[in-house]
N, C-alpha and C positions, 0 to 999 in steps of 0.2 A: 294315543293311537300311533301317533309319527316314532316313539317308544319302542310298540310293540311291534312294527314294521320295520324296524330297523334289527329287530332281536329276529326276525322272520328271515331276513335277508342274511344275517349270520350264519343263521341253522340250516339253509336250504340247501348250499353243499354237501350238508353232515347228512341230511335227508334222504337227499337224491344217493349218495352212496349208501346209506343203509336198504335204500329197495332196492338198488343195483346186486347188494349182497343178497339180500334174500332170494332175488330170482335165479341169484349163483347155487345157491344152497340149493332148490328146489327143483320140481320136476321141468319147469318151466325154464330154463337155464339158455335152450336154444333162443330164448328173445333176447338175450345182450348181446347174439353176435353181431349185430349191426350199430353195436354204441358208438363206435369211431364215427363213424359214419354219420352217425346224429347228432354228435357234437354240436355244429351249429345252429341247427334249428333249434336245440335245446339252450342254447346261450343267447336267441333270440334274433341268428343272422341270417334266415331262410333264402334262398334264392328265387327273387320274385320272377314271375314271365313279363316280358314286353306287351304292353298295350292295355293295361290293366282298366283303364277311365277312371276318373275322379269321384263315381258312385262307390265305396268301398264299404261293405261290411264283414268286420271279424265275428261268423260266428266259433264258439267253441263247445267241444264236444267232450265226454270222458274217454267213451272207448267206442267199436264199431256197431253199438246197441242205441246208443244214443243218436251216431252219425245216420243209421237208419232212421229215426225218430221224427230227426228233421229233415227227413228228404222231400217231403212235399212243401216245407217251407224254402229249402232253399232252391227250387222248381220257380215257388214263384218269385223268389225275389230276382232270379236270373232274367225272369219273363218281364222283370219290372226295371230292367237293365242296370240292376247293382253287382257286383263285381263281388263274389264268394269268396275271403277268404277264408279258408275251415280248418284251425287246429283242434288236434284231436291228444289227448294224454297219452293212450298209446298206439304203436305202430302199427297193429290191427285196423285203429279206428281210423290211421290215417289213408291207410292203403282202402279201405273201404269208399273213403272220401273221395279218393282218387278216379274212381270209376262211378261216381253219382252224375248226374245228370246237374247241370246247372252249377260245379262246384268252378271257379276263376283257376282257384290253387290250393293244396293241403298242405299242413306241414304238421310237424309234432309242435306241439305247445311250447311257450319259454316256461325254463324254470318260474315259478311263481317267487323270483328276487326283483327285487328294483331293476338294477344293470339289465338282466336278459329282456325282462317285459319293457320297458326306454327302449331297449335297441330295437324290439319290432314292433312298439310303436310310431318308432321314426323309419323303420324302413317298409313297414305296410301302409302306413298312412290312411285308416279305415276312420271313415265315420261315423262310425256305430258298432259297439259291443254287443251281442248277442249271446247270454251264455244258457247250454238248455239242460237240464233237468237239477243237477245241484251243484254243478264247476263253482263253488263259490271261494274263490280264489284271490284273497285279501290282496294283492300286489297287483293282480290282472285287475280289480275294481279300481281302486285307488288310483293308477299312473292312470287308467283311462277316461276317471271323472276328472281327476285331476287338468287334464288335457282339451276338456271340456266336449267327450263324448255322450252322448247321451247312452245309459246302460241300460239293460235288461235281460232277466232271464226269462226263457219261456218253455213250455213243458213243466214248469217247476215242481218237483215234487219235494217231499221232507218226510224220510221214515221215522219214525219215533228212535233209532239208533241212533240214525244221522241227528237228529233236534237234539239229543244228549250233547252230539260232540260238540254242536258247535253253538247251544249253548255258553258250554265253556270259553266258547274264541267271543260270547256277547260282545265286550268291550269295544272288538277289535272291527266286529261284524255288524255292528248297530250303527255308525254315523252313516257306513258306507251303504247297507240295505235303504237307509233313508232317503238317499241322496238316488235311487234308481227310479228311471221314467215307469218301470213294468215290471210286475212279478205277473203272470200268466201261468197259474197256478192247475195242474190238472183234478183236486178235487178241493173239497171244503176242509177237509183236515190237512192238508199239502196246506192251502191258503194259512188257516187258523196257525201255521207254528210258523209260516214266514212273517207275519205280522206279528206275531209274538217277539221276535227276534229282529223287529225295529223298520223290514218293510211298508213303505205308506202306500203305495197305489197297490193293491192284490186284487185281482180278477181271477175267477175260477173258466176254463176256458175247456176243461176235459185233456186227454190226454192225444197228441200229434202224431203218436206211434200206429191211428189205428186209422189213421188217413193213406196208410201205405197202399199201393195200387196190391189187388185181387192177389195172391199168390198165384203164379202160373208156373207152368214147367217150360223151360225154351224147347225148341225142336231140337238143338245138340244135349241138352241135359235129358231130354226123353228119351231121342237114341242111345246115351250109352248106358241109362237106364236098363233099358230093352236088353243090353248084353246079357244082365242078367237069367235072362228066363224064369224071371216070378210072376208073369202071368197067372191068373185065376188062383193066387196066393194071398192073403190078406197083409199089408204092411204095415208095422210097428217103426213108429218113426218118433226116438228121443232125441229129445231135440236141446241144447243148451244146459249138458253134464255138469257136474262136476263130482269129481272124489269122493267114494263115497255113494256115490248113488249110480253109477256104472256096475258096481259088483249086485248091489239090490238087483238093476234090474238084467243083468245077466243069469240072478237066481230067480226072477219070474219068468222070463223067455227059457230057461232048463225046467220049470215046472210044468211048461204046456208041452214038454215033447210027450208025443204019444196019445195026447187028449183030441188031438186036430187032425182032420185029413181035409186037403193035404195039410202040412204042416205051415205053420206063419215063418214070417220073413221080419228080421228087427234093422232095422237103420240107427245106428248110436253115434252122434253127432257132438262131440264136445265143444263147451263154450270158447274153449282155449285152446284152438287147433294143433300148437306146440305139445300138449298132448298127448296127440294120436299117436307117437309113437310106446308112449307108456299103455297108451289102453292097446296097441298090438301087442304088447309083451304080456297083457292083463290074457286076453282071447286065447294066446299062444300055448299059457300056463293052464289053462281050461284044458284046452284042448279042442277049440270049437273052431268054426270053418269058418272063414271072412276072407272078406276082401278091401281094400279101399276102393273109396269112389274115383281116386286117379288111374285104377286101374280094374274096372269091372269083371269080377270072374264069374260063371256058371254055376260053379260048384260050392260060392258061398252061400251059408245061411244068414250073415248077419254081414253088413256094411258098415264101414266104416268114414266117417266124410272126415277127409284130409285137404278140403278144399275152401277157403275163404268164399262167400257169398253165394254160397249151392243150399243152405238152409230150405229158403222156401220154394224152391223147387220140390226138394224131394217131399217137405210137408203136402205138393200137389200132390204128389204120387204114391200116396199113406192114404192108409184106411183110419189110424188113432193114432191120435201124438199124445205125447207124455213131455212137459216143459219142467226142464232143469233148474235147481238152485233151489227146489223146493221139498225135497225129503230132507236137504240136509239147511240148516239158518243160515241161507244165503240171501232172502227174500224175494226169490225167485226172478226172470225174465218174462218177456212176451209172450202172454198167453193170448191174445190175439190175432197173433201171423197162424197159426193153424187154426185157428179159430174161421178166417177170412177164409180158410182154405174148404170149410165143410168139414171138419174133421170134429169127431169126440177128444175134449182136452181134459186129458189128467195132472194133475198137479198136487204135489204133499201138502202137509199143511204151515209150512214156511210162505207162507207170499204179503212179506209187508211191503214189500217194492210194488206191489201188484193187487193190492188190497181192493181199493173197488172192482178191479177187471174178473177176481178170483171170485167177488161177493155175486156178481152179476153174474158169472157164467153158470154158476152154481142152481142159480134159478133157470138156466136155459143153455146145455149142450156141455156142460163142464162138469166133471165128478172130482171130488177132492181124495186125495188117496192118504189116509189118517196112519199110516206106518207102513214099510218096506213088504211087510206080512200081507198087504192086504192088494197089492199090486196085482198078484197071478191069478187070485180071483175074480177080480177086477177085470183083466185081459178077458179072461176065459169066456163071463158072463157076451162080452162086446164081439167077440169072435163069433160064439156061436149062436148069437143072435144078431144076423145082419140088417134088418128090419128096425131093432131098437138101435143101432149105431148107426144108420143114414137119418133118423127122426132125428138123433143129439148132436149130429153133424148139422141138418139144417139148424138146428134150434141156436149152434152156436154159432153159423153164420148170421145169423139174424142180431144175436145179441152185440154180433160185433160191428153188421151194421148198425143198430141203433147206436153206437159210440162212436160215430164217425162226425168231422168236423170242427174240431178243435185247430186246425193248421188257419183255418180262414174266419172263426173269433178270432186268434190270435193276430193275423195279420190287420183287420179291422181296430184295434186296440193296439196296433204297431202303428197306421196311419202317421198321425202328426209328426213320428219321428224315423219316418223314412221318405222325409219331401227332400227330395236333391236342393233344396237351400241349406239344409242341415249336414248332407252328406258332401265328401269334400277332403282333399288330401291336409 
């Protein structure tokens, strides 16, 4: 193992610039401009705030899907006067973090080498490792047992993609899954491949994402809503795009013109905000009317959200959401958060990230949409039967509260190793 962590710590330079290149190359290009910038947090020398207390926990997150995930856990650990500190992988999830409720401090993650995770391990000084859904981060485990933190992940899931990869890393992945207090595993086949792969304590605790308080709209996101004037219009709100299934459903929203009076209203929300400016040039090339949500115009038909954490607002203010990453094998996002909201949730048939949420809703308020083809009728049917689309809105509020509570198993099963004798610079 001390081998293959030492061969980890070689390649993690070679790493970290081959994704720096690739976001070069790609549409996404606008998130390096603040690499200077992040240099040290990413070398693992963040600048902490004064007054931190001696209760310290690092949770770590991947991106701003997951730092939502854990909001109601680090709610309570703040309530239970531990000191948050929450790195996130990317800048997304850290600016996310940033405005959570109960968070100490965010930073971006260290590199996963030795040198970066040491140097903020001696400069955060946390008691406990928290890592949630799959950060399973061979350098961040190791210095941190090593150091004698008690570790765990929680949310845990494992898609049958992800159990291929890292598989492969068994060697590397197997003393250290052993050596952790808690896997807090959100289903039985999540559990079943992390004990595969060498974890010894696994609880199945459900999934932490669906503890999120109620989707509401704020009173400033309702007003400049309102700019719009789509009152007594039905709203189409896709929520968490990507490439690829923005042109699908911009050719289902051009199928319903002329079938609806008045006509429907679309909100197209990509996962990757950097984005927006490729899907304005997508719209422009159409020829179709939008606006961004930074700047609400009248005369749009479709909206554009260019704004971090406006998600579930507008999901309040939707008739049927359509969740991303699932026409195309991305294995989709939160089909929950509109779920919470009373809305009918559609989704393709990519959801292995989402597998039980997808199997469940399917029995109650969720329709699976089996190819791009079968979207505008889909729509149409939901539009022109409002009656059947407030029935599948409750049915999938319901099923989303029966999935709720997974934050407080999990803290229940944290107990033993979040007692302030444990925690401690």
């Amino acid at each position: 193992m001390a081998l293959l962590l030492l061969l980890e710590d070689l390649l993690a330079p070679f790493a970290a610039a081959a994704v720096a290149l690739r976001f070069l190359l790609s549409s996404r290009r606008s998130a390096l401009k603040g690499l200077r910038a992040e240099l040290p947090e990413r070398l693992g020398r963040p600048a902490l705030p004064p007054g931190l207390g001696n209760e310290r926990v690092w949770l770590h997150c991947a991106s701003a899907g997951e730092v939502n995930a854990a909001a109601a856990l680090v709610r309570e650990l703040s309530r239970r006067g531990k000191a948050v500190l929450l790195t996130a992988t990317t800048a997304a999830g850290r600016e996310r973090a940033r405005a959570l409720e109960g968070v100490a401090a965010a930073f971006l993650a260290p590199l996963d080498c030795g040198p970066a995770v040491s140097s903020f391990l001696s400069r955060a000084k946390p008691g406990l490792l928290l890592v949630v859904e799959t950060e399973l981060w061979p350098r961040m485990l190791e210095a941190s047992l090593r150091r004698g933190l008690p570790c765990a992940v929680v949310n845990a899931r494992m898609s049958p993609r992800s159990f291929k990869g890292y598989r492969l890393l068994s060697p590397l992945l197997r003393p250290l899954l052993g050596r952790l207090s808690l896997v807090a595993a959100q289903s039985e086949e999540d559990a079943r491949r992390f004990r595969a792969l060498g974890a010894a304590r696994v609880e199945v605790i459900g999934n932490m994402k669906y503890d999120a308080p109620l989707p509401a709209a704020s009173l400033e996101a309702q007003a400049r809503f309102s700019l719009l004037r789509w009152e007594g219009r039905a709203v189409f709100c896709a929520g968490s795009t990507h490439a690829g299934e923005e042109e699908a459903l911009l050719d289902a929203f051009a199928a319903l013109e002329g079938e609806l009076k008045p006509s429907p209203r679309l909100i197209l929300a990509p996962r990757h905000l950097e984005r927006a400016q490729e899907l304005a040039r997508l719209l422009e090339r159409r020829g179709l009317a939008f606006c961004r949500w930074s700047a609400p115009d009248p005369a749009a038909r479709i909206l554009l959200l260019d704004e971090l954490g406006a998600l579930a607002a507008l999901y309040a203010l939707s008739d049927i959401a359509f969740v991303g990453g699932t026409l195309v094998p991305v294995g989709g996002h939160n089909l929950l958060e509109p779920a919470l909201a009373g809305l009918p949730v559609l989704f393709g048939p990519h959801t292995e990230h989402q597998a039980e949420t997808a199997r469940r809703l399917e029995r109650g308020g969720g329709l699976r949409v089996e190819s791009p083809e079968r979207l505008a009728p889909l729509l149409l049917e939901l539009l022109e039967r409002p009656e059947r689309r407030r029935k599948l809105g409750a049915a999938a509020r319901r099923t989303a509260e029966d999935m709720r509570g997974a934050t407080s198993r999990a803290l229940a099963l944290l107990g033993p190793i979040l007692s302030p004798q444990v925690l401690g610079p």
